[in-house]
C-alpha positions in Angstrom: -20.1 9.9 -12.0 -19.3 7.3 -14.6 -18.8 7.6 -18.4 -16.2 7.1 -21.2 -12.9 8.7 -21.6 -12.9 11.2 -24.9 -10.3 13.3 -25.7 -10.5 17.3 -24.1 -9.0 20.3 -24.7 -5.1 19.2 -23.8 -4.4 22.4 -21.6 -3.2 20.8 -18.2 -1.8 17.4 -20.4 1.0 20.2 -22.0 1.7 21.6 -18.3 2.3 17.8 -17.1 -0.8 16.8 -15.8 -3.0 14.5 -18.3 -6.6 14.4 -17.5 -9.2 11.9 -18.5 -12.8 13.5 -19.3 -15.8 12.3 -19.5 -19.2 14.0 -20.2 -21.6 13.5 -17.2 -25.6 14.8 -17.1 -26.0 18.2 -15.6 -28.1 16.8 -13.1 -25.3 13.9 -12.1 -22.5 16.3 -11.9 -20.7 18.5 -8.9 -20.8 22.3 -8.8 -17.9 23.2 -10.8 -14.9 23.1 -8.5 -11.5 21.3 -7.7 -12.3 18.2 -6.0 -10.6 15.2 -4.3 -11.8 11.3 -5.1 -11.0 8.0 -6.6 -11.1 7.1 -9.8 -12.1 3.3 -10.5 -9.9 2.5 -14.1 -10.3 -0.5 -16.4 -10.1 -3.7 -13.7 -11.0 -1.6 -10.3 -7.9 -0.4 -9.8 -8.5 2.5 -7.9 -6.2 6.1 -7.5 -6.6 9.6 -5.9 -7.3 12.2 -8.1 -8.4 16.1 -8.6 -11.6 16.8 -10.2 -12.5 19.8 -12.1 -16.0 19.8 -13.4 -16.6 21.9 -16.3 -19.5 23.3 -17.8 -19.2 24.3 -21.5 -21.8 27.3 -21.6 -21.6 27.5 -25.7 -22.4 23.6 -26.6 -24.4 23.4 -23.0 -22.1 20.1 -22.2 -20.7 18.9 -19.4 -17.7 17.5 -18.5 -15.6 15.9 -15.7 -11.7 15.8 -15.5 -9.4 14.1 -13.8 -6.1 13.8 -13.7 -5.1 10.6 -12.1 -2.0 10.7 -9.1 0.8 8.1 -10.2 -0.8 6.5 -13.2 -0.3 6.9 -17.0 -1.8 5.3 -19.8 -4.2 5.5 -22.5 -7.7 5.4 -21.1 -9.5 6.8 -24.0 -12.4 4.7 -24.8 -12.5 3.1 -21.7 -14.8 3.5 -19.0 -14.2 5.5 -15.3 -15.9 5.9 -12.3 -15.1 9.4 -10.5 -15.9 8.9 -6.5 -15.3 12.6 -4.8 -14.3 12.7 -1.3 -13.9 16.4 -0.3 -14.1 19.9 -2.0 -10.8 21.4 -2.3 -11.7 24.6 -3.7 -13.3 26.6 -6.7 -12.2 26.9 -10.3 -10.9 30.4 -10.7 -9.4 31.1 -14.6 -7.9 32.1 -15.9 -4.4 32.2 -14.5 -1.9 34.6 -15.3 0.4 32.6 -16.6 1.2 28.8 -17.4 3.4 28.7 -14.6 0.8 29.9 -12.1 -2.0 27.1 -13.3 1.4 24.3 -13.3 1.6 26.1 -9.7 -1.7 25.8 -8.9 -2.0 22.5 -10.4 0.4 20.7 -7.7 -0.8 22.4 -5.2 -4.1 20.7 -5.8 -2.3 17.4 -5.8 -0.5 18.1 -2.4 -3.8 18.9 -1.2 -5.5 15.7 -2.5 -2.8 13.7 -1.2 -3.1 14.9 2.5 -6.5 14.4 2.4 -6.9 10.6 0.5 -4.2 9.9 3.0 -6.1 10.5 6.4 
């Protein structure tokens, strides 16, 4: 998937975990889930990431977030390239409170980690 960064909703950015989204075509993008991959930024640099894909049922839009391991920046406007790796698990929401989607959140990364590590 490939596309420019626009802004999102800012829900996981106030737990700690900024995301970059981009809209992708229905037809381009993964079943909504939590995923691990790459993400190729500005000149190629490449980190691991989770991947939430979304699907906006009210504006029929679709849109892939990352949050990016060990980088920080402003990306909006510029171009990514999300490469997934493995399936990690399905979106369940909502959560029951902010601390169990923080929670959930590094779990995700631990998993990702472990498994861009192999």
């Amino acid at each position: 998937m490939k596309g420019i960064v626009i802004e999102g909703l800012r829900g996981a950015s106030g737990l700690g975990f900024p995301t970059a989204n981009i809209k992708v075509n229905p037809k381009d993008s993964h079943p909504s889930g939590v995923y691990a991959g790459l993400v190729e930024v500005l000149d190629g640099f490449h980190t691991g990431t989770y991947l939430a894909t979304i699907h906006i049922d009210d504006n029929f839009e679709h849109e892939a977030e990352a949050h990016l391991l060990n980088f920080s920046g402003d990306l909006y406007g510029s171009t990514i390239s999300i490469l997934i790796k493995d399936r990690i698990r399905d979106c369940k929401f909502p959560c029951k409170s902010k601390q169990e989607f923080k929670d959930r959140l590094l779990l995700d990364c631990k998993q990702v980690k472990a498994i861009l590590n192999k």
